[in-house]
N, C-alpha and C positions, 0 to 999 in steps of 0.2 A: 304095921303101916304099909299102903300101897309105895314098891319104890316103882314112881312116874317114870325115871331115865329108865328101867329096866322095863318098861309097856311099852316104852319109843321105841327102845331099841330089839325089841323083839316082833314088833307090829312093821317096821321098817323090813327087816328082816326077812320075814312072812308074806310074802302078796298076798295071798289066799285071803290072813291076819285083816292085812292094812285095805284091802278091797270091801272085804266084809263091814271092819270099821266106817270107812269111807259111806258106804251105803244105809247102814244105819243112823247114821248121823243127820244123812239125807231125807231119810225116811220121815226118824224124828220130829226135827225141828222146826217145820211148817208145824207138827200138830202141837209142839210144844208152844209155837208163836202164836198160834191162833185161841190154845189153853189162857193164856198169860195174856191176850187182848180182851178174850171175854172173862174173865174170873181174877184178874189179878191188879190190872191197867189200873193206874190211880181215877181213867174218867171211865173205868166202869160201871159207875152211879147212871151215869149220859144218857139219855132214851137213844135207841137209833134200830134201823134195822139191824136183824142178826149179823148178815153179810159185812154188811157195812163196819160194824162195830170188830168185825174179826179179822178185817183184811181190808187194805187200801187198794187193793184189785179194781174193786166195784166204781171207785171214785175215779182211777184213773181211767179206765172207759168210758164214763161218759163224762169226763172231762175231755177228750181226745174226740168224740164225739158231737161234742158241741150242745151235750142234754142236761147236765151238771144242775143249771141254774132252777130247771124245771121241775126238776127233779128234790132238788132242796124246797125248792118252793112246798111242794108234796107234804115231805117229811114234817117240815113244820107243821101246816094243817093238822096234821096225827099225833106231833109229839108235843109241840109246843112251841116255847119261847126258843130254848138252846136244844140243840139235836147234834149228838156225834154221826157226823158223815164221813168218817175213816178214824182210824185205831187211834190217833193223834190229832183229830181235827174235830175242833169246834165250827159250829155257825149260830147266832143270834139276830132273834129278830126284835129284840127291846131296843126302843131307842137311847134307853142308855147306856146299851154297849158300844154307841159312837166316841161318845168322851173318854170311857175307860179302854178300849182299844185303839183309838184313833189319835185322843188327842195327848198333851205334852207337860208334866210338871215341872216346879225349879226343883233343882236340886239341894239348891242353901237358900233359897227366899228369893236370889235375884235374876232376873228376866234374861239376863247376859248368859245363861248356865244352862238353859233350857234343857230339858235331855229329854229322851221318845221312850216313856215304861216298855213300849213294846215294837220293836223294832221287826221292820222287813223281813221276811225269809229270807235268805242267800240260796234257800231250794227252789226257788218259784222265780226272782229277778235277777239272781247275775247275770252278768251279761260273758259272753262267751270270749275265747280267747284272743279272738281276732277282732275284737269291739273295745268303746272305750267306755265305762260307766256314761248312764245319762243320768239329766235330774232325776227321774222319777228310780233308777238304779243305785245311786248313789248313797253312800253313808249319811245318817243325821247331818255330820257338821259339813261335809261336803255339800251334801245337799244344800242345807241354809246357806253356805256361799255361791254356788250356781243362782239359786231360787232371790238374791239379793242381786247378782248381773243381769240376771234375764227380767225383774220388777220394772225395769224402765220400760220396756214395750207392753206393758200393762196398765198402766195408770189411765187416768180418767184423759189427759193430754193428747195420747197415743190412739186413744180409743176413736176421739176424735179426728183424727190425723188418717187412721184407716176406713174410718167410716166412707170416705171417697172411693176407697180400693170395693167397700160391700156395696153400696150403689149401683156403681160402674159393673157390677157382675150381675147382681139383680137385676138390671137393664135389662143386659144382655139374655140370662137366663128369660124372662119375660119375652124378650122381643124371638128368642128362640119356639116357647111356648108357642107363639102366636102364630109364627111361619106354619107347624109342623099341625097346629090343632082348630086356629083361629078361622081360617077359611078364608073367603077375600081375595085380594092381592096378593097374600103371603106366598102362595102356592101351596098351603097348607090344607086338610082335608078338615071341615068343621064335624066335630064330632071324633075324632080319631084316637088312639089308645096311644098314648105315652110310656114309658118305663121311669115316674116318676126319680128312681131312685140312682138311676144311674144320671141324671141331670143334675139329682141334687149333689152327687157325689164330685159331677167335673168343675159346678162350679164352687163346692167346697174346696177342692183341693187347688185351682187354681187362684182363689182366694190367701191361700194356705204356703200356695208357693211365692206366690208375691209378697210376702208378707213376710214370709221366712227367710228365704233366699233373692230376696229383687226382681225375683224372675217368673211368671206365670208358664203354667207347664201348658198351658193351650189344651186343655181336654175338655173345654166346653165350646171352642170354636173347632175343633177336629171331631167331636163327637166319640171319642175313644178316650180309653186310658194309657195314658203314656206320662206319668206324673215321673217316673228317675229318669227320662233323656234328658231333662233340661236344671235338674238339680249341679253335675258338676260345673256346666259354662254359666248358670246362672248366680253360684256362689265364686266362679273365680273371675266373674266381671263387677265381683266387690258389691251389688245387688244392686239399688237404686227405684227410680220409679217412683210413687207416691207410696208404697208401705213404706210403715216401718222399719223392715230388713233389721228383725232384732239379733240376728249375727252379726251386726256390725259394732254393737257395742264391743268397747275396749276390753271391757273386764270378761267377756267370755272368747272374742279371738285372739288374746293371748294365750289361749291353751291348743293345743296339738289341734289339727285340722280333723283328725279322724271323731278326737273328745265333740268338737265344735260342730261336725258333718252327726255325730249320733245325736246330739240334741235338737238337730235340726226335723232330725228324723222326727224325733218325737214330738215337736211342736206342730209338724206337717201333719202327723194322723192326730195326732191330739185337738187340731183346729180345725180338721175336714171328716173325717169318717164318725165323728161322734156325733158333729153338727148335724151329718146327711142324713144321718139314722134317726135322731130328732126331729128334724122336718117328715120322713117319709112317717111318720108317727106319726104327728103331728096332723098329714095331710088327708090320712086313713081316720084317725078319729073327728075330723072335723065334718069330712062328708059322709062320715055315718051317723052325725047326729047334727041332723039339718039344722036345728031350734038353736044348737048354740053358734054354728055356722053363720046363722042369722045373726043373732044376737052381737058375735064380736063382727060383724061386717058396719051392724050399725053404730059400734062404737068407734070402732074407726074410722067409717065415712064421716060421723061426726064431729072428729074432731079436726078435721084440715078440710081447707079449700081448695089445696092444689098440693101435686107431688111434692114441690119445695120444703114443704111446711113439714115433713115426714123427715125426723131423723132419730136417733136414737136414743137423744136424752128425751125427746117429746113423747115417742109411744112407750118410754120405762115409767112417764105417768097415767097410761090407762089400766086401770085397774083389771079389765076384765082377760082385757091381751096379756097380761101378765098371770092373772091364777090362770090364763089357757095354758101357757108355755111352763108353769108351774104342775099342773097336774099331768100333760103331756112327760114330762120330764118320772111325773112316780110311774105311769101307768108302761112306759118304755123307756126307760132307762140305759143310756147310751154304754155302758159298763153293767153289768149285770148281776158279777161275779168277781174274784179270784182277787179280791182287797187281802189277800191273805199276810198274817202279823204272827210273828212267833213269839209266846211271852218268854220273860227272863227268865235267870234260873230259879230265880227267891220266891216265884209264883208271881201272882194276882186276882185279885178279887176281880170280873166281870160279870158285871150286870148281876149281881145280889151270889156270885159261883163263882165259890175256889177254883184257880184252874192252875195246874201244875205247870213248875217251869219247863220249856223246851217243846210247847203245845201248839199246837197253829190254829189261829183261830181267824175268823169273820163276822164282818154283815155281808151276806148279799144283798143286793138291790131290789132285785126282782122278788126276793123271799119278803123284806123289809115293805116292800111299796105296797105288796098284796094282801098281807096279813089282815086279818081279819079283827084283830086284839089291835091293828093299828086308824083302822078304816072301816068304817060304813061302806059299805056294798063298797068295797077295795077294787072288785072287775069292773064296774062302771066311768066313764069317763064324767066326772062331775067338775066342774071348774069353780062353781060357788065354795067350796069347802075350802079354797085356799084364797077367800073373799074374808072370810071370819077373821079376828085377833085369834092369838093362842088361844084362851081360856075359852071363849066362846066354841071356838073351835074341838076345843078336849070334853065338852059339854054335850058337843052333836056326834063324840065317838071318833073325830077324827085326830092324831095326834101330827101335826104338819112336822114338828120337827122330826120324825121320823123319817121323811124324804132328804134325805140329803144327794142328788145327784151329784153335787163336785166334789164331793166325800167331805173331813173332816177333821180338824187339829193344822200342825203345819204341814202337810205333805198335802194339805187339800186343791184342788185344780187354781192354780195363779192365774189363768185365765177365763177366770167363770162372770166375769164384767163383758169379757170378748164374745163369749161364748152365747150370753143373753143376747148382745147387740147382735149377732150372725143372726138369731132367731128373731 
């Protein structure tokens, strides 16, 4: 029998020994890890490129990149439904790996007990040392208690109550339009190029500040961005205004100002940079397909006699403005990626696939919305296909619950009432 203390202590001993060791070791064990991702891995069944499948290198470049999304999109085309895109990572594009990764079972029958089969990463969302969890950061149960504080600025009451704050900025953004494009009086040059996206963005976000913090950060009347000057005086003059200011509820400024300042964080990009990226979608597909351009103009002119008459609950009954902002929503997809979920250790079945405990898996959006096994001509901007019921719909090839843009289960966007009425 090898004695192990006598190789320590002779290899200690030895540099020559312990350097030599040292280096093989080094040598090794890259070929040894990349052996054991392809030949050994419990998801070495997984279709995926070589690369891919032997080392999480590939992912993290273009993740760091910004190519990740488009790139899985690829992969699927080639493999299929589930595709391994690193040594430990799943992605799917079956719609019913929304339920079995996304969504929440009881654990003894009763609703009071809820538990997440597959919970967050801690690799992908914690939040750093000098941060305080936010909702979307946060543990299951913590979560459900944040996500119960913050439910009052979401209701249908609330919705109404801000609807003043989106008007008053639409005004504005319009009456900006006009100056810069309109011609006339404005001073404005008729015919002139806009940077649609950064307009949508200032008045996203000063939407976003008002609403969060009391306080607009003035980036659609300054023409810039400067959305954190006016975050700390706007939250420490307690907010006001006609939003919301859903920092003011009780149950969430009772916790540390820093906890209370990162949620806020999130609710500000979460109700402005998603929005604006939807609009400039939104605004690209519409005038590249004159016919439906047409089509929802005459739905809406027809349904009001004057600006009053336009409000939120009114145009959530036009059918066509709605599968517009439905289809706009699969075809660009304001998240696209990095829903990422690590199952238990006991495993779980996804989408008809054993997947081993301690795996990370997803949907992309962008891979999900495109698929071709989900969608009839998936690249087309069509708006009719979210006109059909389910069944009718699953008949023409299209499976609509496939699009899930505010994702899915409990951790789905609490703000996807708000998020439509922006749009």
């Amino acid at each position: 029998m090898i004695n192990t203390q006598h190789l320590i202590i002779e290899a200690t001993s030895n540099p020559t020994l312990l350097i030599g060791s040292v280096a093989i070791l080094l040598l090794t064990y890259p070929f040894l890890t990349l052996t054991y991702n392809l030949l050994l891995h419990p998801l070495r069944h997984i279709p995926g490129p070589l690369l891919d499948r032997a080392s999480p290198l590939p992912w993290a470049i273009r993740h760091a990149l910004g190519t990740s999304a488009f790139h899985t999109e690829r992969l699927h085309v080639r493999y299929g439904a589930v595709v391994r895109i690193a040594p430990n990572h799943l992605s799917f594009t079956s719609p019913r790996a929304w339920r079995d990764i996304y969504g929440s079972l009881p654990r003894d029958g009763s609703y009071t007990s809820v538990w997440p089969e597959v919970s967050k990463s801690k690799t992908f969302t914690s939040a750093t040392d000098d941060q305080e969890e936010s909702v979307i950061q946060a543990g299951f149960h913590e979560h459900a208690r944040l996500r119960r504080a913050l439910a009052p600025g979401f209701t249908d009451a609330a919705l109404r109550v801000q609807e003043r704050v989106f008007r008053g900025y639409v005004e504005r953004l319009v009456g900006k339009i006009g100056e810069k494009c309109g011609g006339g009086g404005g001073g404005g040059e008729k015919g002139a190029v806009m940077d649609v996206e950064k307009w949508y963005n200032w008045t996203t976000f000063d939407i976003a500040g008002e609403l969060v913090f009391g306080s607009a950060f003035g980036c659609l009347e300054k023409e810039e961005y400067h959305p954190m000057d006016c975050v700390p005086d706007g939250h420490a003059d307690g907010g006001g205004g006609d939003g919301v200011d859903y920092l003011s509820w009780g149950k969430v400024v009772e916790h540390l100002l820093r906890k209370v300042f990162s949620n806020g964080l999130v609710l500000t990009l979460g109700g402005s940079e998603t929005i604006a990226t939807t609009l400039c979608g939104a605004t690209y597909l519409l005038l590249d397909n004159p016919e439906t351009m047409k089509r929802l103009s005459q739905e809406v002119r027809g349904s009001f006699n004057n600006a009053d008459e336009i409000t939120v609950k009114a145009l959530s009954q036009l059918p066509y403005l709605t599968a517009a902002i439905n289809e706009t929503l699969r075809m660009y997809p304001p998240v696209t990626s990095d829903l990422i979920r690590v199952i238990p250790p006991e495993g779980k079945n996804i989408a008809g696939h054993y997947v081993t405990g301690g795996t990370y898996v997803e949907i992309q959006q962008w891979s999900i919305n495109h698929s071709p096994d989900n969608w009839v001509d998936p690249w087309t901007f069509n708006p009719d296909r979210f006109l059909l019921e389910d069944d009718k719909a699953r008949e023409a090839g299209n499976i609509l619950e496939a699009s899930q843009p505010f994702s899915w289960g409990p951790r789905n966007c609490l703000g996807r009432k708000n998020g439509v009425g922006y749009l």
